[in-house]
C-alpha positions as CSV (number, residue, x, y, z in Angstrom):
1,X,238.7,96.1,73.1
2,X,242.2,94.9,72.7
3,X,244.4,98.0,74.3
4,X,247.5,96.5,73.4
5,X,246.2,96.6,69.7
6,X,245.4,100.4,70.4
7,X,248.8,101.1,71.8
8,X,250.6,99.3,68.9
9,X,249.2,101.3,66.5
10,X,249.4,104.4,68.1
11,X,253.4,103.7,68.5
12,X,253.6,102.4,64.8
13,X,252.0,105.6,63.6
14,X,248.7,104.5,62.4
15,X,247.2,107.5,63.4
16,X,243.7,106.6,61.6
17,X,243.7,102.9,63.1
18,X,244.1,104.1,66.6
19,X,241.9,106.8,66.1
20,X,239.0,104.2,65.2
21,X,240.1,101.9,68.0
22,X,240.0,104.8,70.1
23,X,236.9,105.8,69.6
24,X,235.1,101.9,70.0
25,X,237.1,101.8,73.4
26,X,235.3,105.0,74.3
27,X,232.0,104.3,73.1
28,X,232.0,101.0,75.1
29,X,233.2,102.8,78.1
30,X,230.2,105.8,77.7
31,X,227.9,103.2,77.0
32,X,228.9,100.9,80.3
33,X,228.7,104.4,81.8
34,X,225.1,105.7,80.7
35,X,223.7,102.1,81.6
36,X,225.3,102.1,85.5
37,X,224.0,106.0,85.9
38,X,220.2,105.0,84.5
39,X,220.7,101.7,86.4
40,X,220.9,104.0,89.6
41,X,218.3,106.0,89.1
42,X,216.1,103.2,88.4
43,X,216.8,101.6,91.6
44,X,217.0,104.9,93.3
45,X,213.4,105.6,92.5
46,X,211.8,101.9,92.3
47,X,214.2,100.0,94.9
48,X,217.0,97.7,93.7
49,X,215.7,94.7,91.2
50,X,215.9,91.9,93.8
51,X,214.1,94.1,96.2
52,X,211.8,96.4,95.3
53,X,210.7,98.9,97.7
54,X,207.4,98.2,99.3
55,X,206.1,102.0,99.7
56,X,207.5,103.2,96.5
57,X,205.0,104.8,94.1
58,X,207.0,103.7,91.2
59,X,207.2,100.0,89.9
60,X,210.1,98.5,87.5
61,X,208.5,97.6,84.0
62,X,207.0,93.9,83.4
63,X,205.2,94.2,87.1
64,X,201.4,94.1,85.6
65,X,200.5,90.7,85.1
66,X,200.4,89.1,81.5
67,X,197.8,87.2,79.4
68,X,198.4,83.6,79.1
């Protein structure tokens, strides 16, 4: 999202246009948000991607082997 775009609509009083632009910036940034916080709990409770925790009772999905 372009902020300069946001800020030159917002100054050229079109109130509608920033209002959309607004509200994609925000719904990117809630988004990026939600992810990081479920990211955390994730690693929290099955250790971090790259190194999984060896006593943890919880596994990340994709552990069980596939069918070939």
């Amino acid at each position: 999202m372009n902020r300069e775009k946001l800020k030159e609509a917002f100054l050229q009083g079109r109130e509608r246009e920033a209002a959309e632009l607004f509200r994609q910036m925000m719904k990117g940034v809630v988004g990026l948000g939600l992810f990081e916080a479920m990211k955390e709990d994730v690693d929290s409770l099955c250790g971090r991607h790259d190194q999984p925790g060896p006593h943890s009772d919880s596994q990340r999905a994709g552990s069980e082997r596939g069918i070939a």
